[in-house]
Biopython code that builds the backbone (N, CA, C, O; Angstrom):
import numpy as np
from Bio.PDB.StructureBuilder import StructureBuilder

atoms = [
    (1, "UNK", "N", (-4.044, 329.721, 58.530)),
    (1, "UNK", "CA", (-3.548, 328.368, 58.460)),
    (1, "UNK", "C", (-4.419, 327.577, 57.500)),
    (1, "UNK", "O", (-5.633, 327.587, 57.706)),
    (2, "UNK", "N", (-3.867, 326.801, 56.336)),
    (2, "UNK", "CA", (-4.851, 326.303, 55.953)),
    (2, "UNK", "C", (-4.116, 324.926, 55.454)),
    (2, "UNK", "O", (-2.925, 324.780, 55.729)),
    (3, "UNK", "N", (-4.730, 324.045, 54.815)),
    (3, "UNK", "CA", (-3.803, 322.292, 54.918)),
    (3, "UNK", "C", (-4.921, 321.913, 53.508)),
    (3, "UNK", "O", (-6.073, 322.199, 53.183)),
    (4, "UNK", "N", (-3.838, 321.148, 52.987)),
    (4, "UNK", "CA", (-3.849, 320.372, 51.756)),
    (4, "UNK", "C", (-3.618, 318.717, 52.285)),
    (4, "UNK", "O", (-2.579, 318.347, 52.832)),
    (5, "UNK", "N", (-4.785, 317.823, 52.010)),
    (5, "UNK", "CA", (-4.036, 316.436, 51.972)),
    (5, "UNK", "C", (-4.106, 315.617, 51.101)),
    (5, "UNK", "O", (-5.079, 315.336, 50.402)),
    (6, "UNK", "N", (-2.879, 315.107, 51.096)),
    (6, "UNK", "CA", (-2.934, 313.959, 49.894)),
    (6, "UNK", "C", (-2.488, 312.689, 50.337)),
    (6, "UNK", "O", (-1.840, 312.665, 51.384)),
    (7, "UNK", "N", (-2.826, 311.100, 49.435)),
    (7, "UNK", "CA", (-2.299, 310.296, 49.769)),
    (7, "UNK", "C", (-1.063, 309.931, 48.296)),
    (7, "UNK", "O", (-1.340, 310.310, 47.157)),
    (8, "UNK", "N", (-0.202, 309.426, 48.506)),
    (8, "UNK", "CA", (0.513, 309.039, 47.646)),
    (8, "UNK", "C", (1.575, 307.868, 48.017)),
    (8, "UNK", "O", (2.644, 308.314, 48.435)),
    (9, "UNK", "N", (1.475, 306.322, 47.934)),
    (9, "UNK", "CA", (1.986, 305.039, 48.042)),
    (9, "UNK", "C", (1.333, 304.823, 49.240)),
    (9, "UNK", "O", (1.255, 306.008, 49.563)),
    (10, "UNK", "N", (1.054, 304.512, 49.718)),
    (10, "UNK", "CA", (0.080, 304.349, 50.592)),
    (10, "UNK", "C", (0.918, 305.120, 52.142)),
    (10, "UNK", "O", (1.374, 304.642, 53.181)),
    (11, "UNK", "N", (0.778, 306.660, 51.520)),
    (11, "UNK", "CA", (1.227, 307.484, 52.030)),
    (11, "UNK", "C", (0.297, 308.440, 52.574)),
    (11, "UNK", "O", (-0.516, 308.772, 51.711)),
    (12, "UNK", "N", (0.049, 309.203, 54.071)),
    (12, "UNK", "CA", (-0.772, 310.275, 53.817)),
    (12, "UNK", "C", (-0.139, 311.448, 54.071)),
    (12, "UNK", "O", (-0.035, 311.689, 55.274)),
    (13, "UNK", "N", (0.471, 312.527, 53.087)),
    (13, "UNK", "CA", (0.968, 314.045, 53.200)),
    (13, "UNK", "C", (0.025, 315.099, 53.518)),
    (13, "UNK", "O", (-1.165, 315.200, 53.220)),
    (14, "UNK", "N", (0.770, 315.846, 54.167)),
    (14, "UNK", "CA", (-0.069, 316.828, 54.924)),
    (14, "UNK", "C", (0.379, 317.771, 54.893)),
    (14, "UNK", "O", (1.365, 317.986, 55.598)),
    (15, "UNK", "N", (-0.173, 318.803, 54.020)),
    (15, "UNK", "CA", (0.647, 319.983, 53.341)),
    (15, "UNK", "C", (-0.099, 320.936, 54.346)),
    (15, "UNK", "O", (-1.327, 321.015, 54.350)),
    (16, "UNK", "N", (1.003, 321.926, 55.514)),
    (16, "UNK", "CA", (0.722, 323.313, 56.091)),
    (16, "UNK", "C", (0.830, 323.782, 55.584)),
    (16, "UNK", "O", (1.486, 323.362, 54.631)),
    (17, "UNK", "N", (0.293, 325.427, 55.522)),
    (17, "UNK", "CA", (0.846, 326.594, 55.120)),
    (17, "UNK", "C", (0.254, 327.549, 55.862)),
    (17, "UNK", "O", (-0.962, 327.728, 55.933)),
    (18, "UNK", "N", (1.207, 328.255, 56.493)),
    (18, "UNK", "CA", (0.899, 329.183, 57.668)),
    (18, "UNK", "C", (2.098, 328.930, 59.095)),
    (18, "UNK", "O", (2.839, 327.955, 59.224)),
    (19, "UNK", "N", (2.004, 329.937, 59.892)),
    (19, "UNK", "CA", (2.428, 329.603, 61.618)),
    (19, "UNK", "C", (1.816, 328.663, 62.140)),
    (19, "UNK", "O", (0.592, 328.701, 62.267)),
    (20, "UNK", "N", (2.589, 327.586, 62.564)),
    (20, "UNK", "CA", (2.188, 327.021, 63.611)),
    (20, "UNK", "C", (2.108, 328.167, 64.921)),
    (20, "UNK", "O", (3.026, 328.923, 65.237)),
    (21, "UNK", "N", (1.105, 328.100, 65.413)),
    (21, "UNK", "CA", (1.427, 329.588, 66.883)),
    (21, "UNK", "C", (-0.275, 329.303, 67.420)),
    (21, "UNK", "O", (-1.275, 328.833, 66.877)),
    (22, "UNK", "N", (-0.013, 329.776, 68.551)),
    (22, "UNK", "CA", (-1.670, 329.781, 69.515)),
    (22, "UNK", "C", (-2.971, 330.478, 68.540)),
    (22, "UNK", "O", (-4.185, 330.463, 68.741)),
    (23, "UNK", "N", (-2.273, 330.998, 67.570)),
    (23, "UNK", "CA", (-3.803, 331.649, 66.639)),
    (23, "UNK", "C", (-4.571, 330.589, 65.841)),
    (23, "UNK", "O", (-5.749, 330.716, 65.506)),
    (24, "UNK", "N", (-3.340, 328.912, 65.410)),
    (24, "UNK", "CA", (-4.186, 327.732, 64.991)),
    (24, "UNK", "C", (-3.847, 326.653, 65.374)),
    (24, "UNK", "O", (-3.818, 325.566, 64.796)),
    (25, "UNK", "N", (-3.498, 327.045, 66.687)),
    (25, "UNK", "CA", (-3.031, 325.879, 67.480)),
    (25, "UNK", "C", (-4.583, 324.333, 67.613)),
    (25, "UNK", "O", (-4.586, 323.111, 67.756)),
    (26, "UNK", "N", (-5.269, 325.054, 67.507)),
    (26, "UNK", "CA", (-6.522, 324.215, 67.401)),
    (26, "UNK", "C", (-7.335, 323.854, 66.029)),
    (26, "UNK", "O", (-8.256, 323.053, 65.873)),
    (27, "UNK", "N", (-6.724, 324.664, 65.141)),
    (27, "UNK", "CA", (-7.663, 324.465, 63.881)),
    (27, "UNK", "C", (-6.062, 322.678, 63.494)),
    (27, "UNK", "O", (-6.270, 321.527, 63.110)),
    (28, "UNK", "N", (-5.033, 323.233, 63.779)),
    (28, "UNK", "CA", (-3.893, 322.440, 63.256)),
    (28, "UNK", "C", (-4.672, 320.906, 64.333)),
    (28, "UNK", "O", (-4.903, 319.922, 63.630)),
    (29, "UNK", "N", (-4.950, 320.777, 65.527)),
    (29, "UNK", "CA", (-5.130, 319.663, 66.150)),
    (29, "UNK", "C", (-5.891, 318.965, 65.637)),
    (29, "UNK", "O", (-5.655, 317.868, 65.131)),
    (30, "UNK", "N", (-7.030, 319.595, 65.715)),
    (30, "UNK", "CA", (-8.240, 319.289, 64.893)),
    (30, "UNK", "C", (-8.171, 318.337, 63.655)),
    (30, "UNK", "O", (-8.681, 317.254, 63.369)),
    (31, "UNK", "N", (-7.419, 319.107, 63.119)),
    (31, "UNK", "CA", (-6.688, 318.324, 61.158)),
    (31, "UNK", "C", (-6.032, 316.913, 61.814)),
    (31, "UNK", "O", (-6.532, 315.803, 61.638)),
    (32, "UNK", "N", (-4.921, 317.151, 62.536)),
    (32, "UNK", "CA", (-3.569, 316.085, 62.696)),
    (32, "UNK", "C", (-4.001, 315.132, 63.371)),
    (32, "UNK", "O", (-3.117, 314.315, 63.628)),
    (33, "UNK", "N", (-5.271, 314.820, 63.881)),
    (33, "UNK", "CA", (-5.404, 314.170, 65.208)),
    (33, "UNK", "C", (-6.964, 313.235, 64.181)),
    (33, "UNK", "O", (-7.302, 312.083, 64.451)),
    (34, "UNK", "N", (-7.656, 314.100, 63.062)),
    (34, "UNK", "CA", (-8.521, 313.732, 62.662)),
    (34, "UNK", "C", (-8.542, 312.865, 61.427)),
    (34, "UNK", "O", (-9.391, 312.098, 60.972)),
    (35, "UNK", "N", (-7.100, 313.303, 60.949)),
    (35, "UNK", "CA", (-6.309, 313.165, 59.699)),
    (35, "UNK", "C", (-5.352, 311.424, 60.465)),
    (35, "UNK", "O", (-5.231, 310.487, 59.675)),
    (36, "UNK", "N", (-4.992, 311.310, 61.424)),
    (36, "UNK", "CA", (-4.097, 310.287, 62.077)),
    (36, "UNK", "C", (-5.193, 309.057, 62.436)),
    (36, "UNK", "O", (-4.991, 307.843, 62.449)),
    (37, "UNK", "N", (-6.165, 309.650, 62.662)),
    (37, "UNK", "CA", (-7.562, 309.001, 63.671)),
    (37, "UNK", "C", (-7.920, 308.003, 62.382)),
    (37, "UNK", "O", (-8.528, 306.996, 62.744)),
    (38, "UNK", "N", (-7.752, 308.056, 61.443)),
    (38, "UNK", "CA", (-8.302, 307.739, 59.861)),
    (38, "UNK", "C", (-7.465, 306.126, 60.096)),
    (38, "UNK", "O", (-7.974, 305.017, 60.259)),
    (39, "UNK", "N", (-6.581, 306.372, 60.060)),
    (39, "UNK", "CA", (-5.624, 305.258, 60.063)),
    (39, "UNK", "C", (-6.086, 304.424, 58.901)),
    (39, "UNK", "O", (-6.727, 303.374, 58.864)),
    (40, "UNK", "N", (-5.614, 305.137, 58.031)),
    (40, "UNK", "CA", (-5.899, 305.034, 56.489)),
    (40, "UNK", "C", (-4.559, 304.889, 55.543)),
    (40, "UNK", "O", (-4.584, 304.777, 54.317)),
    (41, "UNK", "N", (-3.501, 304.913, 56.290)),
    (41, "UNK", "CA", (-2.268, 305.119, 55.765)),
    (41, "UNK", "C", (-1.487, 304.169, 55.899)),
    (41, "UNK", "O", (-2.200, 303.249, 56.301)),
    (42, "UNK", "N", (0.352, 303.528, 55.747)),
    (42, "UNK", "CA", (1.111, 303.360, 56.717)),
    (42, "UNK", "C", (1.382, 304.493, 57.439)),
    (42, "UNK", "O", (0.767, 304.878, 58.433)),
    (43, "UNK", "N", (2.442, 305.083, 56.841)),
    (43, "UNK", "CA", (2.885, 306.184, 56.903)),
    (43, "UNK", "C", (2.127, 307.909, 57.157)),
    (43, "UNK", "O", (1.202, 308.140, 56.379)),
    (44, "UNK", "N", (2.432, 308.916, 58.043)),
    (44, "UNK", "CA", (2.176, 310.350, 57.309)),
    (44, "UNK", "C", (3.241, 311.203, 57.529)),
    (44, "UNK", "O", (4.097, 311.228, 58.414)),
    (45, "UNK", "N", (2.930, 312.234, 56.096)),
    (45, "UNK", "CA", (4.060, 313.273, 56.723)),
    (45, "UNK", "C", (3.713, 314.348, 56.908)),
    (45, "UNK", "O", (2.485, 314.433, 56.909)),
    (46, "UNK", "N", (4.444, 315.652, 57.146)),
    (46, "UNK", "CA", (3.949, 316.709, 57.707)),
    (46, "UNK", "C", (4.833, 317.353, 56.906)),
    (46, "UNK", "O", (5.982, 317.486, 57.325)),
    (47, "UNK", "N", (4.491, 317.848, 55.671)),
    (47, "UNK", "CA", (5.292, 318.726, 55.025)),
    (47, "UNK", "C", (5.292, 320.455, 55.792)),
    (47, "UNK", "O", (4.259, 321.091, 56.000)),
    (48, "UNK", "N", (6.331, 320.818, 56.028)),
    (48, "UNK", "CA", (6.686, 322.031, 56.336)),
    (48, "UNK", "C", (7.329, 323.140, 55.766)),
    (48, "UNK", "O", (7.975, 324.007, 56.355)),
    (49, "UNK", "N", (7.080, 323.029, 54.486)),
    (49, "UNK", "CA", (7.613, 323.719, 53.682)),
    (49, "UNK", "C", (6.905, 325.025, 53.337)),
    (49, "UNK", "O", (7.474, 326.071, 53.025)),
    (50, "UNK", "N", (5.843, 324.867, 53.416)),
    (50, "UNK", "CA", (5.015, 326.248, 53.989)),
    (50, "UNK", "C", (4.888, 327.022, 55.273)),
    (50, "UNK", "O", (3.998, 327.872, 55.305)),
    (51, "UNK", "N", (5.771, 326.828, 56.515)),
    (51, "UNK", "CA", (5.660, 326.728, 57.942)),
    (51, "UNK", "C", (6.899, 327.440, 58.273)),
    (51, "UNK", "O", (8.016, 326.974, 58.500)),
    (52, "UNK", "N", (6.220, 329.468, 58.249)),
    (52, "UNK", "CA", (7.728, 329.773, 58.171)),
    (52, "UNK", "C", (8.311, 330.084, 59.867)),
    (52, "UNK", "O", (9.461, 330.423, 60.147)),
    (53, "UNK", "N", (7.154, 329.860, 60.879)),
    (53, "UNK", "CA", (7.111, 329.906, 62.620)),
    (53, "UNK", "C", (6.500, 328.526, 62.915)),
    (53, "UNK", "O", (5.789, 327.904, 62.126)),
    (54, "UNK", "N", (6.887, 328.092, 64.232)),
    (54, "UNK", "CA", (6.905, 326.860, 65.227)),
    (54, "UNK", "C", (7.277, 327.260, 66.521)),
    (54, "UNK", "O", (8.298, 327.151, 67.202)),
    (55, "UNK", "N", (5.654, 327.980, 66.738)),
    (55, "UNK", "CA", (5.472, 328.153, 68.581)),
    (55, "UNK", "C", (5.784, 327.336, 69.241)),
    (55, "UNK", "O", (5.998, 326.279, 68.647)),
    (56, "UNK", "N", (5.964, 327.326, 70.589)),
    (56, "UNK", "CA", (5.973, 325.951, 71.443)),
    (56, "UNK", "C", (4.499, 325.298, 71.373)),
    (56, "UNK", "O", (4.213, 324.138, 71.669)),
    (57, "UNK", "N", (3.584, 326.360, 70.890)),
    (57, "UNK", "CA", (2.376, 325.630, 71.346)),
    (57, "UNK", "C", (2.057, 324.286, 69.741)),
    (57, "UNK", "O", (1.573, 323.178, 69.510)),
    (58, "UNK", "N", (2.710, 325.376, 69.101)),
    (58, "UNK", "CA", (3.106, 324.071, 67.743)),
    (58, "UNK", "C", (3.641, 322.929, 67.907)),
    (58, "UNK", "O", (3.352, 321.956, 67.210)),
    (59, "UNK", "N", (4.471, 322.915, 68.836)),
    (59, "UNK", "CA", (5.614, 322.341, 68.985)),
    (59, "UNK", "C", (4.895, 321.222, 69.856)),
    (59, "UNK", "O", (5.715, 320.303, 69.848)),
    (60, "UNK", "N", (4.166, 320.949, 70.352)),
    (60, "UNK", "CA", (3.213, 320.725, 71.694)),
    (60, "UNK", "C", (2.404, 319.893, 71.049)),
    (60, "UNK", "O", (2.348, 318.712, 71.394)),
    (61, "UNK", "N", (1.583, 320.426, 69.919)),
    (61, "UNK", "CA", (0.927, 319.602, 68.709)),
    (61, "UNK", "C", (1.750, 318.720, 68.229)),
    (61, "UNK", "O", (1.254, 317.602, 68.089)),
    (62, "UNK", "N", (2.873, 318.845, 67.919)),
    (62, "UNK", "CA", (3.465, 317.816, 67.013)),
    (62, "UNK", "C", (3.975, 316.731, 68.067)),
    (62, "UNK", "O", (4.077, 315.584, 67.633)),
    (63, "UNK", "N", (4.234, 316.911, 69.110)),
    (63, "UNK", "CA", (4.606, 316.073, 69.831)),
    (63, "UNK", "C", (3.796, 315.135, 70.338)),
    (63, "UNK", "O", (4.087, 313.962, 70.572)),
    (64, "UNK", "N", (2.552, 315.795, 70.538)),
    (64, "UNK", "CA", (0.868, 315.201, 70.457)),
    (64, "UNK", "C", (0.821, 314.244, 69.437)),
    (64, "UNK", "O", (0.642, 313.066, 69.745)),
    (65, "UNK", "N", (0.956, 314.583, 68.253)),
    (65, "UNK", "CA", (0.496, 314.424, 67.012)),
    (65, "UNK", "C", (1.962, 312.890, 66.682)),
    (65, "UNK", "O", (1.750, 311.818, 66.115)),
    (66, "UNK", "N", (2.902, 313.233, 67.101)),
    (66, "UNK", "CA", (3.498, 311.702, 67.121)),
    (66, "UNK", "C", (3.050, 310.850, 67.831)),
    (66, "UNK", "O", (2.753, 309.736, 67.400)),
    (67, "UNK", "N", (2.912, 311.209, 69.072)),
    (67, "UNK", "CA", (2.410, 310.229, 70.556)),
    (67, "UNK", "C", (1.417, 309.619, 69.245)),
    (67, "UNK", "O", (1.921, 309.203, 68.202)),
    (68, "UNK", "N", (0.098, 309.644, 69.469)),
    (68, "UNK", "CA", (-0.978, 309.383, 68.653)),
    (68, "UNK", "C", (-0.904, 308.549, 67.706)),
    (68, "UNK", "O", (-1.614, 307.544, 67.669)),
    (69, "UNK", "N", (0.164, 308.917, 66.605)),
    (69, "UNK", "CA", (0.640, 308.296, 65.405)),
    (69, "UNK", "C", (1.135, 306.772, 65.749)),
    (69, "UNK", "O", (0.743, 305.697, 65.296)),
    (70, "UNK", "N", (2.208, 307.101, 66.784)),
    (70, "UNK", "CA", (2.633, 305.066, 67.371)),
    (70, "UNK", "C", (1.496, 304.952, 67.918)),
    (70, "UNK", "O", (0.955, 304.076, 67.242)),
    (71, "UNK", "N", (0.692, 305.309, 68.803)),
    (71, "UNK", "CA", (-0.470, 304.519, 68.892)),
    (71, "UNK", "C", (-1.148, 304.021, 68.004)),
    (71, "UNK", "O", (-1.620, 302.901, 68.201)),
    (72, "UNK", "N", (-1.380, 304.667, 66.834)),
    (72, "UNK", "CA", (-2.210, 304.228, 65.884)),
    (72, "UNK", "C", (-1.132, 303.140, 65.029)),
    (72, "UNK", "O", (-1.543, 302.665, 63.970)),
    (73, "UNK", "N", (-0.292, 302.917, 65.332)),
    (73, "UNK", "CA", (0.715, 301.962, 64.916)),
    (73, "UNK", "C", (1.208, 302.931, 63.217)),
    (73, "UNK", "O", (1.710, 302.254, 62.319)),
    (74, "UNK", "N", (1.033, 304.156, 63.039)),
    (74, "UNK", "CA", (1.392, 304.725, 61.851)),
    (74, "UNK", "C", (3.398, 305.368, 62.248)),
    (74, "UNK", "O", (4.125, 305.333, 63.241)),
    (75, "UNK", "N", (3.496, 305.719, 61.252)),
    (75, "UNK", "CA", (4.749, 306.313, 60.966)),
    (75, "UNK", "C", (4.657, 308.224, 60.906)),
    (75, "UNK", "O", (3.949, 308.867, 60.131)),
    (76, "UNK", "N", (5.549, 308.762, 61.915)),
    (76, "UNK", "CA", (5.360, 310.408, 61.768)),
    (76, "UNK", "C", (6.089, 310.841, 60.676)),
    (76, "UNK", "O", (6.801, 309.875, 60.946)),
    (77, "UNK", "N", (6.497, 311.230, 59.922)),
    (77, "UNK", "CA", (7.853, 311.860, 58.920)),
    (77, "UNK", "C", (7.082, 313.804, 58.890)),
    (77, "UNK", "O", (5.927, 314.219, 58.799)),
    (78, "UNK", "N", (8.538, 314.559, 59.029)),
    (78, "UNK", "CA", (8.169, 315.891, 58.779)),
    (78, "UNK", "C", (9.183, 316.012, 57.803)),
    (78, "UNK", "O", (10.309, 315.534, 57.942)),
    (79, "UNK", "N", (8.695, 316.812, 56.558)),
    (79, "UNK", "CA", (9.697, 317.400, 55.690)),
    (79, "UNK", "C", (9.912, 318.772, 55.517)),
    (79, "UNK", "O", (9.560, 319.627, 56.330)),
    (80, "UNK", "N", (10.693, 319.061, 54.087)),
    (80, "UNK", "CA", (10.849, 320.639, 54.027)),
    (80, "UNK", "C", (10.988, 321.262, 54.974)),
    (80, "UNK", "O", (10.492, 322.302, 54.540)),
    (81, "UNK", "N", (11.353, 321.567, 56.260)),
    (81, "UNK", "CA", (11.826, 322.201, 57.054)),
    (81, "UNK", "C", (12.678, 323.248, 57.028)),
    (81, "UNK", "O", (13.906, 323.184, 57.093)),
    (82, "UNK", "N", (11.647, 324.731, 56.882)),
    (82, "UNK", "CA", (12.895, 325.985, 56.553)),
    (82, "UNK", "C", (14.048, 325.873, 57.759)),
    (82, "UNK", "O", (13.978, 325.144, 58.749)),
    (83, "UNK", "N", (15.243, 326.889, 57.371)),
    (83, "UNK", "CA", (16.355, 326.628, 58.229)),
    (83, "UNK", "C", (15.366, 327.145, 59.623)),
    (83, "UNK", "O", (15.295, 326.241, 60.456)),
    (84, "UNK", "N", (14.664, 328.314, 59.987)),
    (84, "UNK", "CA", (14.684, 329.174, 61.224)),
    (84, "UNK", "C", (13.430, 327.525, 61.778)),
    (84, "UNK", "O", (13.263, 327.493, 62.997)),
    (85, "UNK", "N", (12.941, 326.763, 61.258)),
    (85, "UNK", "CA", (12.024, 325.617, 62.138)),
    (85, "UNK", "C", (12.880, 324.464, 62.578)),
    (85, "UNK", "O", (12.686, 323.722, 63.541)),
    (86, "UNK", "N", (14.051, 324.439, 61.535)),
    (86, "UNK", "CA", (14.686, 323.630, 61.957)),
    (86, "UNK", "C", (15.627, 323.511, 62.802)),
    (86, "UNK", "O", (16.151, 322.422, 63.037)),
    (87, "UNK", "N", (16.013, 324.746, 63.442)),
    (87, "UNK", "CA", (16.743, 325.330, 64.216)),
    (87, "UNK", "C", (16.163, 325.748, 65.758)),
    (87, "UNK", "O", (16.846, 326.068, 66.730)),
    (88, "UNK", "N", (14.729, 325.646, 65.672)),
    (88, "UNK", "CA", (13.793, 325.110, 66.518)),
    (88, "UNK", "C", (14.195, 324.196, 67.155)),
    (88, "UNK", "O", (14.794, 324.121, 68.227)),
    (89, "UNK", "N", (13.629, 323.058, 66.024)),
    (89, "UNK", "CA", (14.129, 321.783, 66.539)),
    (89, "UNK", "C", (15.252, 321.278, 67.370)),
    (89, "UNK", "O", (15.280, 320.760, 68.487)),
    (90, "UNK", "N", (16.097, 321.554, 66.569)),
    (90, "UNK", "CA", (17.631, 321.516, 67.296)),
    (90, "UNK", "C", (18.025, 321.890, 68.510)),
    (90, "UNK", "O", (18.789, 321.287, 69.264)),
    (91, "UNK", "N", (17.404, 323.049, 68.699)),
    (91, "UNK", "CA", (17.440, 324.253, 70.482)),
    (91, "UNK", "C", (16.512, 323.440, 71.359)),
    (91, "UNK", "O", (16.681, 323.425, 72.578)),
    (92, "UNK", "N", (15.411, 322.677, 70.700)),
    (92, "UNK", "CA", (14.950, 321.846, 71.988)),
    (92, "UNK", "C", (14.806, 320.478, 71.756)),
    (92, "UNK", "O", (13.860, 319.774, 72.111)),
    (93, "UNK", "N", (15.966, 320.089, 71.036)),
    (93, "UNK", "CA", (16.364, 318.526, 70.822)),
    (93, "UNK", "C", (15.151, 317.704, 70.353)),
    (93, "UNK", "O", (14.993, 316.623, 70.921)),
    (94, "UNK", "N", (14.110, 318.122, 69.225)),
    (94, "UNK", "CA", (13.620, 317.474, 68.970)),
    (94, "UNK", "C", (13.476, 316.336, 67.803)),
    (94, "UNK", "O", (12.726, 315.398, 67.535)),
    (95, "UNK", "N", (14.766, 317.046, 67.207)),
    (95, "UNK", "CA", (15.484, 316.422, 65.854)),
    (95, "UNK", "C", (15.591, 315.216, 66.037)),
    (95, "UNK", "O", (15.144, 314.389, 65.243)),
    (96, "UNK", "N", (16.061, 314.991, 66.865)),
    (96, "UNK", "CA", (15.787, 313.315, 67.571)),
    (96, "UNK", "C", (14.452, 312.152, 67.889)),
    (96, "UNK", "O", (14.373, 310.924, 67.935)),
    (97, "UNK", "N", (13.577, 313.202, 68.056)),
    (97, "UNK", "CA", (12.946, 312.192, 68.672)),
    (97, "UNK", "C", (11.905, 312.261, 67.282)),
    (97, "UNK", "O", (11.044, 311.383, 67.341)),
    (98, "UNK", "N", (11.809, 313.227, 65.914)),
    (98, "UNK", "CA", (11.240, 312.820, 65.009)),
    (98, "UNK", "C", (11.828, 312.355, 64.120)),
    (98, "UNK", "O", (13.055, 312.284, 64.177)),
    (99, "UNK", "N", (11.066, 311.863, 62.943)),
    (99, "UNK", "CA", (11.771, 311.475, 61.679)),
    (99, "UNK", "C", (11.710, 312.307, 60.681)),
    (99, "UNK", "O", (10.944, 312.106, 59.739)),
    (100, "UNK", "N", (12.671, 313.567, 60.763)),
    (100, "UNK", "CA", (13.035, 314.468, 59.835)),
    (100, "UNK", "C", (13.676, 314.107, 58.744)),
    (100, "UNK", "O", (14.844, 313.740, 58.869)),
    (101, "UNK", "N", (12.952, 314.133, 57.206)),
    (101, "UNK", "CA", (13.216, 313.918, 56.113)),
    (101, "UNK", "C", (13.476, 316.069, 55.220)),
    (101, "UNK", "O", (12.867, 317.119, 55.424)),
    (102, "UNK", "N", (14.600, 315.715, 54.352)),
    (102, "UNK", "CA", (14.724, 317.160, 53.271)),
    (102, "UNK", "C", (13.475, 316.705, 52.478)),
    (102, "UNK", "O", (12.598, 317.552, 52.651)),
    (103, "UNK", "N", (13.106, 315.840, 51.787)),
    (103, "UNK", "CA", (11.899, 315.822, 51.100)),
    (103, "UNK", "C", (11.119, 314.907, 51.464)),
    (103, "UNK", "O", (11.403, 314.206, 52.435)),
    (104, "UNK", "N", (9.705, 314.691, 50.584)),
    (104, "UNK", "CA", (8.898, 314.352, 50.547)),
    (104, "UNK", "C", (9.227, 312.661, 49.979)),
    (104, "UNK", "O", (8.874, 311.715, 50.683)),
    (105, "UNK", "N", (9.763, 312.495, 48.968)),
    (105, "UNK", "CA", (10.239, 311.709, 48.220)),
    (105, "UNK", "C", (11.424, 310.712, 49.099)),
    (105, "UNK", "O", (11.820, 309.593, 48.776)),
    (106, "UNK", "N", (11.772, 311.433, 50.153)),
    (106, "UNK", "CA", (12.918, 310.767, 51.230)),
    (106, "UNK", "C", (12.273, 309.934, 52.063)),
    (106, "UNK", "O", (12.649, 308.786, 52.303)),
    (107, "UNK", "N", (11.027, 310.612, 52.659)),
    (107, "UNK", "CA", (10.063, 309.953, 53.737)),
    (107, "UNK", "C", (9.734, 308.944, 52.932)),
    (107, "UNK", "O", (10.324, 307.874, 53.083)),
    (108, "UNK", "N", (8.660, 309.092, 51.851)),
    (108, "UNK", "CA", (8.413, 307.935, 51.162)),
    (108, "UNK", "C", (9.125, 306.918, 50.641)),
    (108, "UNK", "O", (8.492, 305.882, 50.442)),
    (109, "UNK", "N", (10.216, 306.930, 50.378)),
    (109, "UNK", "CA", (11.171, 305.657, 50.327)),
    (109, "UNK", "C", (11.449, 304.991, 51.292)),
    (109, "UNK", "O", (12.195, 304.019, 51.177)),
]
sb = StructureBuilder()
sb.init_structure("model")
sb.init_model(0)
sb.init_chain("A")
sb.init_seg("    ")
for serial, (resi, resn, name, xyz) in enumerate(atoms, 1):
    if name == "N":
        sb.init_residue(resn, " ", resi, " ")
    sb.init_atom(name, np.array(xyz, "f"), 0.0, 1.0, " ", f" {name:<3s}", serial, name[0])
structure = sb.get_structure()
């Protein structure tokens, strides 16, 4: 698992690449929670375009990782979403409760 971040409009992106799954279920918290804690942003997103699995225990993080975000009064956005994560989503209705953008460029507008 390893993560790229950038800011861009007073944006902060958060490039995965790897499984979300119990092998970085903690290196990923660690980042999202330390990376949110900053509250350096409006906005962040969670590009997933490198993210070709989404354990529940992933799944668990991100749900974490929004809670957190309205606390910190920030904005969640996930993008790039291959079909098999996004289909995740969908099977446990979470499409809803995030703000799923196709790009990067979508969130940020």
């Amino acid at each position: 698992m390893e993560f790229k971040v950038e800011v861009r409009d007073h944006t902060k992106i958060i490039y995965i690449f790897g499984n979300m799954d119990v092998h970085s279920i903690h290196k990923i918290e660690k980042i999202f929670l330390q990376e949110i804690q900053k509250n350096d942003s409006e906005s962040i997103i969670l590009d997933l375009e490198n993210v070709p699995f989404v354990s529940s225990s992933g799944l668990r993080i991100l749900v974490a990782s929004l809670k957190f975000a309205k606390e910190q009064e920030n904005k969640l956005f996930l993008t790039n979403l291959n079909p098999a994560v996004e289909k995740v989503f969908e099977i446990v209705d979470l499409n809803t409760m995030f703000h799923i953008r196709k790009t990067i460029e979508e969130a940020i507008s």
